[in-house]
Short mmCIF file of the C-alpha atoms (twelve columns), coordinates in Angstrom:
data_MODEL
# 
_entry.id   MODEL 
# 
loop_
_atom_site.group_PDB 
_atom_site.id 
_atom_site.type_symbol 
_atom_site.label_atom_id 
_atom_site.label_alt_id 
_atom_site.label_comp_id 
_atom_site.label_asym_id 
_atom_site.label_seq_id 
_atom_site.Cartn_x 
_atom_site.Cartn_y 
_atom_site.Cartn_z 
_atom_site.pdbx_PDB_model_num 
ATOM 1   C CA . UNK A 1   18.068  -4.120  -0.320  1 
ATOM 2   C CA . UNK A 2   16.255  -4.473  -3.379  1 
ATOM 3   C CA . UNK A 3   17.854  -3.900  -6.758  1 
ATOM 4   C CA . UNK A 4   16.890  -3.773  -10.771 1 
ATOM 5   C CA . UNK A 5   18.759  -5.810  -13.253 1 
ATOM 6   C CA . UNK A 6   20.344  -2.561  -14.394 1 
ATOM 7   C CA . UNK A 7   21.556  -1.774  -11.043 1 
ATOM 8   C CA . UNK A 8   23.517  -5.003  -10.440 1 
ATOM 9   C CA . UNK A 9   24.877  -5.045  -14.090 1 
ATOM 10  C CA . UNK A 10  26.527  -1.170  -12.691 1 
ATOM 11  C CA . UNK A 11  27.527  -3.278  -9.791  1 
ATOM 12  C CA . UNK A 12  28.763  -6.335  -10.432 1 
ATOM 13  C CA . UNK A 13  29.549  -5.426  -14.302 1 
ATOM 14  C CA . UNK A 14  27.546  -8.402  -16.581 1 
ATOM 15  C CA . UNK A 15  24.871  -10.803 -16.488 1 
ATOM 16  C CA . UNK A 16  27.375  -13.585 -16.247 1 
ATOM 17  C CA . UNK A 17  28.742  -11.825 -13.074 1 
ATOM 18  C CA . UNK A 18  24.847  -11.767 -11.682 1 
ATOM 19  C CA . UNK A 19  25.052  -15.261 -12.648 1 
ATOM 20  C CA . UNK A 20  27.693  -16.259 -10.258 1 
ATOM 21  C CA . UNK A 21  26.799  -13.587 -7.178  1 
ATOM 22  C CA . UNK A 22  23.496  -15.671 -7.319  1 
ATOM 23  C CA . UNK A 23  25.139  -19.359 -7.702  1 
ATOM 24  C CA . UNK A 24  27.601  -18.342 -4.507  1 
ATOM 25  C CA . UNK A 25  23.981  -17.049 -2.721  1 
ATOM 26  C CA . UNK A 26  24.960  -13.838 -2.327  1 
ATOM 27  C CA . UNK A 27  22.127  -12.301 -4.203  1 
ATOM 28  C CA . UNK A 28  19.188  -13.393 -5.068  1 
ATOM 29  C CA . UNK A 29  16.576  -13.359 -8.246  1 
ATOM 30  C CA . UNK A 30  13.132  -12.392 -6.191  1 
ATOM 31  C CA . UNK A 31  11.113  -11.780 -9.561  1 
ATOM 32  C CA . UNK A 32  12.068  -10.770 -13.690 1 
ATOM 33  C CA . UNK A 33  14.617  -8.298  -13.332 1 
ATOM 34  C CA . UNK A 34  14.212  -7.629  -9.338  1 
ATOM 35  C CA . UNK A 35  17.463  -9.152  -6.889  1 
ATOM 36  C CA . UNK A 36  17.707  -8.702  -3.348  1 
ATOM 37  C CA . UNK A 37  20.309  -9.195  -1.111  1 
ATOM 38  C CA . UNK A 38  17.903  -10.864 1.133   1 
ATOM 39  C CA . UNK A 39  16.561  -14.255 0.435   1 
ATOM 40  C CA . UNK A 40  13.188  -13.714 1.390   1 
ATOM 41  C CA . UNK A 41  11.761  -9.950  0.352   1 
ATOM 42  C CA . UNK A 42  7.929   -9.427  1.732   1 
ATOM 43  C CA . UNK A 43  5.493   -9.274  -1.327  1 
ATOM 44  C CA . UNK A 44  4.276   -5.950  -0.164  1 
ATOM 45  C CA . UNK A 45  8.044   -4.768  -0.276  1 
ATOM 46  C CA . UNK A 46  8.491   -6.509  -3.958  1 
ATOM 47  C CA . UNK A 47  5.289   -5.318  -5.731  1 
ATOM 48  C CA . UNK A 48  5.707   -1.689  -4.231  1 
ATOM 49  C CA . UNK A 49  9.742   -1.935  -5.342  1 
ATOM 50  C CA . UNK A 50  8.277   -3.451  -8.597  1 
ATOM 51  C CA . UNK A 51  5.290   -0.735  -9.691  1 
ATOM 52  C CA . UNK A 52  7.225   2.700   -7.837  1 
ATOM 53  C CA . UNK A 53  4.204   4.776   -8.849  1 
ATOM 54  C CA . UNK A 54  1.788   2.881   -6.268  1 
ATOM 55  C CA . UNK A 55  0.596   3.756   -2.644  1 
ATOM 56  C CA . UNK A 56  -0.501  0.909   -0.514  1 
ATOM 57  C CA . UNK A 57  -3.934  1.562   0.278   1 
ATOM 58  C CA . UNK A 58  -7.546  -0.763  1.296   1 
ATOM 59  C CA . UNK A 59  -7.478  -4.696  2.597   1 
ATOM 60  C CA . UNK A 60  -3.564  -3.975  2.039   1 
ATOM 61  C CA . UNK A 61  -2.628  -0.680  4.344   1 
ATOM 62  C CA . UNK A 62  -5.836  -1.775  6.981   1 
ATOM 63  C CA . UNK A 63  -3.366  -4.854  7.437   1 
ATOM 64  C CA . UNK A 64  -0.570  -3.371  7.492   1 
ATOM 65  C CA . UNK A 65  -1.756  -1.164  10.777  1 
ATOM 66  C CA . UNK A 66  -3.413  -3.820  12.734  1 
ATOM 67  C CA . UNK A 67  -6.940  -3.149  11.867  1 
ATOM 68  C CA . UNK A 68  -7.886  -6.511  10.899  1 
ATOM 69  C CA . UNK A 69  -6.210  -9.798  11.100  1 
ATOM 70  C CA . UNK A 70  -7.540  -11.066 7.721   1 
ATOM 71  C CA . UNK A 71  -4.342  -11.170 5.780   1 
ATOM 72  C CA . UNK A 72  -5.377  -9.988  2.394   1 
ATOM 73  C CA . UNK A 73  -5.343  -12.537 -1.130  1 
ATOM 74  C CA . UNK A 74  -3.987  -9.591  -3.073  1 
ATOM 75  C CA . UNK A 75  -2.116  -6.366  -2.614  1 
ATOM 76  C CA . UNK A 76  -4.165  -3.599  -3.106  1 
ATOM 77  C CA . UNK A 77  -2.467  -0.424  -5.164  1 
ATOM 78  C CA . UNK A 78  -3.777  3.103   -6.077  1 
ATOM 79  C CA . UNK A 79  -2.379  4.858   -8.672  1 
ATOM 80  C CA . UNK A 80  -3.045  7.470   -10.706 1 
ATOM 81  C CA . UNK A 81  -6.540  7.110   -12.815 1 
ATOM 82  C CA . UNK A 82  -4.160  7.340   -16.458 1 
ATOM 83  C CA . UNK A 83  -1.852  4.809   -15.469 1 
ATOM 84  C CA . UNK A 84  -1.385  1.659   -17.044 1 
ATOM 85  C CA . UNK A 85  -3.227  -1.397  -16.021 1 
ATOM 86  C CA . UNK A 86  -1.090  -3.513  -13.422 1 
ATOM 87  C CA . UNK A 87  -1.194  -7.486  -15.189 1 
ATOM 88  C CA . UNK A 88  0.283   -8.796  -12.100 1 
ATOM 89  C CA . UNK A 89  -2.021  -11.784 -10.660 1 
ATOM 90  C CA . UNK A 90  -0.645  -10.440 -6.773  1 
ATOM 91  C CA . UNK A 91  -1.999  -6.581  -7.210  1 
ATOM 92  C CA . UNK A 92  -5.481  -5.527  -6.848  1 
ATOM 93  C CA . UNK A 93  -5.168  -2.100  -8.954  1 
ATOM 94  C CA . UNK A 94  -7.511  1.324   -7.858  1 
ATOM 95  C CA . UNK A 95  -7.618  3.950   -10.064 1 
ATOM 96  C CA . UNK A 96  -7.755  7.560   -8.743  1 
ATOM 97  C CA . UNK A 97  -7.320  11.123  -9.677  1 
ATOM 98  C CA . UNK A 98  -4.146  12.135  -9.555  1 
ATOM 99  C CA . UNK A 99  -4.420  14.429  -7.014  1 
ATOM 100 C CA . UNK A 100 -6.173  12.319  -4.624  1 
ATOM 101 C CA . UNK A 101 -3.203  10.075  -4.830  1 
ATOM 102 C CA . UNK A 102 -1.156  12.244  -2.995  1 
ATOM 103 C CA . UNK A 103 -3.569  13.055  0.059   1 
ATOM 104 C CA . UNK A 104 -2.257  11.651  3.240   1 
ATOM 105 C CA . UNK A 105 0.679   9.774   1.304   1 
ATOM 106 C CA . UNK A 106 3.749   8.656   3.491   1 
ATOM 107 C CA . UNK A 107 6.254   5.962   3.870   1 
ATOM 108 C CA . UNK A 108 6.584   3.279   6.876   1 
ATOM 109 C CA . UNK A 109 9.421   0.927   7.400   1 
ATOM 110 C CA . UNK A 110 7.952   -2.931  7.337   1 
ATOM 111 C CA . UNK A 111 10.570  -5.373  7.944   1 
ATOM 112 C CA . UNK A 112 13.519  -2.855  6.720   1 
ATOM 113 C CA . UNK A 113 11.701  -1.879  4.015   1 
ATOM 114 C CA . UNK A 114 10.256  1.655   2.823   1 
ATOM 115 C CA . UNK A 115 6.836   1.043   1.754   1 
ATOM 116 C CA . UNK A 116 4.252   3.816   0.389   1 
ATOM 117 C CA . UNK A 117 1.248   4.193   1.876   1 
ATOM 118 C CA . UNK A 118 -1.931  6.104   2.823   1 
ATOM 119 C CA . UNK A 119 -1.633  7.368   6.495   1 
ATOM 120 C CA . UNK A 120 -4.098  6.247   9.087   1 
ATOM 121 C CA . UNK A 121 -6.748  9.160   8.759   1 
ATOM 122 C CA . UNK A 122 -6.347  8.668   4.966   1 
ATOM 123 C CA . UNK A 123 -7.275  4.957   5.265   1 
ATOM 124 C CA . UNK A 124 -10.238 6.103   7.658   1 
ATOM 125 C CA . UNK A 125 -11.482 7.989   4.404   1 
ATOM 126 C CA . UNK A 126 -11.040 5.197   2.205   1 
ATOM 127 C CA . UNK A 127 -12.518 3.085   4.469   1 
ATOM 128 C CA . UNK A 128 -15.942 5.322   4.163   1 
ATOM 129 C CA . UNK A 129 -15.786 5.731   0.334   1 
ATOM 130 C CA . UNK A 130 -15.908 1.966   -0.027  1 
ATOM 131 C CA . UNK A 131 -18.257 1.112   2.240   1 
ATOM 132 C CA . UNK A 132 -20.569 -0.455  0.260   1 
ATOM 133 C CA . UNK A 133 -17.928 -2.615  -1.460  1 
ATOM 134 C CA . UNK A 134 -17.045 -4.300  1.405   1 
ATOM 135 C CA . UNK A 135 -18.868 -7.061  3.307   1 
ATOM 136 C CA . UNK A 136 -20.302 -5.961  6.827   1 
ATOM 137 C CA . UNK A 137 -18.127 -7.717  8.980   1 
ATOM 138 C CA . UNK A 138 -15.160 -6.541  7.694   1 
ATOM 139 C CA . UNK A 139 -16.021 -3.335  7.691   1 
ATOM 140 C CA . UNK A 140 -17.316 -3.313  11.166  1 
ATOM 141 C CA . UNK A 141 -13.864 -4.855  12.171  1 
ATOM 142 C CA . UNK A 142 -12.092 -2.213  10.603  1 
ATOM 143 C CA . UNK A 143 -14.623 0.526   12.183  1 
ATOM 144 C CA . UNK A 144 -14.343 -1.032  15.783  1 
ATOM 145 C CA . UNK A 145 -10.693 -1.079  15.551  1 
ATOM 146 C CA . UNK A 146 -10.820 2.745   14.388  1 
ATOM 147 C CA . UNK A 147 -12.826 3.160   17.370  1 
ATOM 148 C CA . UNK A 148 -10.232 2.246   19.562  1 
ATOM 149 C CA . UNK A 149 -7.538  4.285   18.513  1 
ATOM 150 C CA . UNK A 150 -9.475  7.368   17.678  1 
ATOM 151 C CA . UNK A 151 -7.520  9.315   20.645  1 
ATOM 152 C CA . UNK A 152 -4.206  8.644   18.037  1 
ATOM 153 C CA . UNK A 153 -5.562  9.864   14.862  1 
ATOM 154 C CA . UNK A 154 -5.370  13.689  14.268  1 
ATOM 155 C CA . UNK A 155 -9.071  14.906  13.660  1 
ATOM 156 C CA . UNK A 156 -8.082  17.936  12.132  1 
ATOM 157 C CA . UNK A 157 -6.221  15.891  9.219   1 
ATOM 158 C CA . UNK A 158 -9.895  13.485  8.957   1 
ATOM 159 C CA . UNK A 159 -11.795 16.727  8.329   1 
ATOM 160 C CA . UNK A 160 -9.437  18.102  5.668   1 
ATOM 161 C CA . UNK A 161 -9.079  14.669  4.158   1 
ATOM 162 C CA . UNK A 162 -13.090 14.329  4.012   1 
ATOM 163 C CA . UNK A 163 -13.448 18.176  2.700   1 
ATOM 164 C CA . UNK A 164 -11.716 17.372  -1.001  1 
ATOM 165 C CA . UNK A 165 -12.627 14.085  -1.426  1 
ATOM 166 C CA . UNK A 166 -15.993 13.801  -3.668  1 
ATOM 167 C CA . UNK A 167 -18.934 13.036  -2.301  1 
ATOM 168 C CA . UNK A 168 -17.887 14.824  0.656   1 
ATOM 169 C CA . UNK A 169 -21.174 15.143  2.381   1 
ATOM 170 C CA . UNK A 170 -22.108 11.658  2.720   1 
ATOM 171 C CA . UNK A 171 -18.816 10.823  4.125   1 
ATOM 172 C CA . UNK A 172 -18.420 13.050  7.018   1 
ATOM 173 C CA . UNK A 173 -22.292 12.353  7.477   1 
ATOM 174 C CA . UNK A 174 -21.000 8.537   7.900   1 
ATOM 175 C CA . UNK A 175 -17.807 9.540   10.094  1 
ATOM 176 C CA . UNK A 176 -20.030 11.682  12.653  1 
ATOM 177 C CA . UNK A 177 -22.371 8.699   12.533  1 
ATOM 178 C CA . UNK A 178 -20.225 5.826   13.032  1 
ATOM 179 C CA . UNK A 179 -17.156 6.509   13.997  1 
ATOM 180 C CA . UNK A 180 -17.737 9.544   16.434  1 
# 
């Protein structure tokens, strides 16, 4: 489990108390202000404990469901297009309108933890709307891979996904064309 600085002061009452928990190994300092229980946290798990008002999404979330191997340099974030700038050297920050950031937002369990994320059909979406921004062969991967488990992905959820996102047209014109 994952905790703030101001969580373990409620629990084990001071910093000097931290202090010790963390000499005897029973907790551990994972970043400024983060502890876990755990010794080793996943960085996915830290930076989405770390910056709450994120959703896992691109290179990041296409991991994350097997489709593609390449294990991405940074994580990749949305949030909302007012937010503040993430500094963090790990995160790879997208900017969206607000409500797009809660289209086809859910939680999966990676290795214990709860991690926010775009669902599959969501990540399909993406996948079209930054096309271009990719290079070929990834995106191919990724589209192959969608291929296969097209019988798994609810259809209905692509369409209504594709209707409100801008540029609406040109995806589903690219869905019906290469994915279909």
């Amino acid at each position: 489990m994952i905790k703030t600085r101001a969580e373990c002061l409620r629990e084990y009452g001071s910093d000097y108390f931290i202090g010790q928990t963390v000499k005897e190994g029973k907790l551990f300092r994972i970043d400024k202000g983060i502890y876990s229980e755990k010794e080793y946290v996943p960085e996915l798990a830290l930076l989405s404990f770390k910056y709450p008002k994120t959703i896992i999404t691109m290179d990041s979330a296409f991991y994350l469901y097997g489709l593609t191997d390449e294990v991405p340099d940074l994580c990749t974030l949305a949030t909302k297009r007012e937010a503040a700038p993430i500094t963090d050297p790990r995160v790879k920050q997208i900017f969206m309108p607000q409500e797009l950031l809660k289209i086809g937002a859910v939680t999966i369990d990676y290795k214990g933890y709860t991690l926010p994320i775009f669902d599959r059909e969501r990540m399909l979406i993406e996948l079209m709307r930054y096309k271009s921004k990719l290079s070929f062969n990834y995106y191919k991967e990724i589209v192959g891979n969608y291929r296969r488990i097209l019988q798994q992905l609810n259809a209905e959820k692509i369409r209504d996904y594709a209707e409100v996102m801008p540029k609406k047209d040109k995806i589903i014109k690219t869905l019906r064309t290469e994915v279909y």
